[in-house]
N, C-alpha and C positions, 0 to 999 in steps of 0.2 A: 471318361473325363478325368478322372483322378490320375490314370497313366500321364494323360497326356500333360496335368498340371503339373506332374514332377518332374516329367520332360524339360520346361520350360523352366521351372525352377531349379531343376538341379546343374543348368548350363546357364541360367542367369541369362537368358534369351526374352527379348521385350514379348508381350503377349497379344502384340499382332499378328508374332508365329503361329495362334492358334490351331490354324487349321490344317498347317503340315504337321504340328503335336500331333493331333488327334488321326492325321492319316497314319501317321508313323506307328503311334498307338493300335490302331486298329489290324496296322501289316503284323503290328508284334504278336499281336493276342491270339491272329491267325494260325500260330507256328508254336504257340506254347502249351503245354499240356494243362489239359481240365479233367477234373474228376467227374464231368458231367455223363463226358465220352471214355471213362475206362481209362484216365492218365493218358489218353491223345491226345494229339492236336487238332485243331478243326481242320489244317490241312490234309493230315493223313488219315483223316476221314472221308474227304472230299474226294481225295487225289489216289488216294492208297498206296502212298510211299511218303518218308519222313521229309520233311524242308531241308533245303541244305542251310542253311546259318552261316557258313563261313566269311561270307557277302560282306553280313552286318555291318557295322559300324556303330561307333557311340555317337546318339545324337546330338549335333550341337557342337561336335568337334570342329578342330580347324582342319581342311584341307585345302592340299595346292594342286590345282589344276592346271592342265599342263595348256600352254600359250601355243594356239594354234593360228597366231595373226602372220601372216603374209608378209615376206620379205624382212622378217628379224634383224635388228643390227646386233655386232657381238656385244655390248653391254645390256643390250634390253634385257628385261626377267624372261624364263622358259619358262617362268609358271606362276600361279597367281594364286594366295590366299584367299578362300573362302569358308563358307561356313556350311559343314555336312545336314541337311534335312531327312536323309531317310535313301530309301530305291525307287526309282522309277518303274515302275510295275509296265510286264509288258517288255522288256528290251534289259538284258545286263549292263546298266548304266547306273548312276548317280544321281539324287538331287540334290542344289548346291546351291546356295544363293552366295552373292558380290556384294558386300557392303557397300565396297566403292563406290560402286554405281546403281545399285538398286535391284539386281535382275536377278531373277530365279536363273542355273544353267543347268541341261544334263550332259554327264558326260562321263567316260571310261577310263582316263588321264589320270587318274588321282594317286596322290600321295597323301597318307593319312596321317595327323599327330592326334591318336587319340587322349594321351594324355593330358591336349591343351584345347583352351575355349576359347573362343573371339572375346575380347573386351567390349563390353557394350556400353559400360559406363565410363564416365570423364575419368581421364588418369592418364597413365605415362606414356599411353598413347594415343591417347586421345584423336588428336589427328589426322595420325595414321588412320588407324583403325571406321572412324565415324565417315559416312558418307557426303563424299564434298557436295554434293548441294545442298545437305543440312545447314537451316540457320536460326541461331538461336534470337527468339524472339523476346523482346523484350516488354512485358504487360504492365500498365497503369491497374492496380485492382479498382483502384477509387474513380478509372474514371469509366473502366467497366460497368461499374455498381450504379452510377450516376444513369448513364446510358438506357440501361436497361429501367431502372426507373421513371424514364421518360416515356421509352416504349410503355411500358404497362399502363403510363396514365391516361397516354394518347389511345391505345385502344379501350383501354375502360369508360372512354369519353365518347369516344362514336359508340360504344354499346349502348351507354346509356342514352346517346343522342338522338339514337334509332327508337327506343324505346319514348323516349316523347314525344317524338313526331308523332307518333303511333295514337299516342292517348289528346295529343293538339287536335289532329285529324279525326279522331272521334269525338271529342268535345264539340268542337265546331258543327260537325254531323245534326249533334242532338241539339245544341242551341240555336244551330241555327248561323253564329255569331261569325264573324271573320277571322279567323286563324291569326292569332297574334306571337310575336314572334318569341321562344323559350329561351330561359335563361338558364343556364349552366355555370356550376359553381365546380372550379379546381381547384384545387391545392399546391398546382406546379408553375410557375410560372414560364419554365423552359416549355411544357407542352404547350403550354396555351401559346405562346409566342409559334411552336410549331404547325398548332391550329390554325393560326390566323396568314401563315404564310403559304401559298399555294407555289410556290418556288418544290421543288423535290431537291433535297441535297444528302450529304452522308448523314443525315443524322435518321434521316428516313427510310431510304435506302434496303433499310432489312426489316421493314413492318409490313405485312400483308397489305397490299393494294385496297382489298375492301374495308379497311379502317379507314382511308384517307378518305372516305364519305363526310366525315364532319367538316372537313375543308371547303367540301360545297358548298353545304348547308349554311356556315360560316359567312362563306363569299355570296351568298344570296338571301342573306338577312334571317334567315328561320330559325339560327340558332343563334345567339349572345354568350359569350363563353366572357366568365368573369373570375377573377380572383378571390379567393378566402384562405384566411389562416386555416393551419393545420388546425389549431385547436376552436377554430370555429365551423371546422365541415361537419354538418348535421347528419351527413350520410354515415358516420361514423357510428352512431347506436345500432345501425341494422350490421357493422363488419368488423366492430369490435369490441372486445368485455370492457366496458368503462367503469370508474370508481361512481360511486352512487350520488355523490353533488354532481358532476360530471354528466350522467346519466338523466338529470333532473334538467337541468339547462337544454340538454339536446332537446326535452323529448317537449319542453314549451319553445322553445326554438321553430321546431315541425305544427307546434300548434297540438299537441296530443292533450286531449281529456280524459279526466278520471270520469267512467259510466255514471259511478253514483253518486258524486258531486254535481253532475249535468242533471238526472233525478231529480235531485233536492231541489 
């Protein structure tokens, strides 16, 4: 792996290349002497004759591959820039990928500039160079951030919703009583609004299916889903380190007694 990182780093090649590095790494390591085997190579160990090398190439170089499309007119290019991967094992050929267009090629056509690298990065050729279906996208972080914060409350809500069903369903059991319908305290306003709407739209869209259970529950009365300040959620001393007044309010908030006060 360490091969293969200087591969990619020393040609400034994105590191999605990874796994042609690591192939190209592994053809090289093949053909270069170790002191394991007596200063051989693991080929002419194998094989019992030296690799030929001549082949090689630097990885990551530019080569032009020779244009083998059909019916040429005389200004078209004879040959196309792309970017050398290593050898095709198996057949004296080339691998080569086309930035242009996206596609690994093999082939025997090449002209090599080992001394130059494809530009990967924005710069003076930017256009050239970059693959025309790339498009750069343009990201809100803030409304990412929002986003996702809705997810997590909307699922944090059917967990917990599940969960008192759970403990309604066994109350009622032991009392006897009629199952009266749970209230549920949020902090979001956007999910609760998401709650209460059984409509699916983009905002939903990428939440697993079985969170959207509270929505049922919702629309068939079992669950009451209500609003509270952030700094009034009492679920807040079980999931997070409070200041000690703070600490004190939540925990007569839940109704918590001191044992030896009850005692007395």
């Amino acid at each position: 792996m360490a091969m293969a990182r200087s591969l990619l780093k020393g040609t400034h090649m994105p590191a999605r290349f990874w796994g042609e590095a690591v192939r190209h790494a592994v053809y090289l390591l093949n053909r270069l002497p170790t002191k394991v085997l007596g200063d051989r190579t693991p080929f002419e160990a194998w094989m019992g004759r030296k690799p030929h090398l001549a082949h090689l190439k630097v990885f990551g170089c530019v080569a032009y591959v020779k244009n083998t499309t059909p019916h040429l007119k005389k200004l078209d290019d004879r040959s196309s820039p792309m970017v050398y991967l290593g050898v095709e094992e198996g057949c004296k050929a080339h691998r080569l990928f086309d930035p242009r267009h996206g596609k690994l090629q093999v082939s025997r056509d090449v002209v090599f500039q080992e001394n130059s690298e494809w530009t990967w990065t924005a710069g003076a050729n930017h256009e050239e160079n970059l693959p025309e279906f790339m498009v750069e996208d343009v990201l809100d972080t803030d409304e990412v951030i929002v986003v996702a914060d809705i997810e997590a409350e909307f699922m944090a809500a059917t967990t917990a919703a599940c969960h008192a069903l759970w403990l309604r369903s066994l109350t009622s059991e032991l009392t006897g009583e009629k199952p009266k319908p749970v209230t549920l305290f949020v902090d979001n306003k956007s999910a609760i609004a998401l709650m209460k709407n059984p409509v699916f739209h983009g905002r939903s869209k990428h939440i697993d299916t079985r969170f959207h259970f509270i929505r049922e529950c919702v629309e068939k009365g079992q669950i009451v889903v209500e609003f509270v300040n952030t700094g009034e959620q009492r679920a807040d001393v079980l999931t997070k380190a409070l200041p000690g007044v703070k600490l004190a309010t939540m925990r007569q908030l839940l109704g918590i007694r001191d044992l030896e006060s009850c005692q007395d």
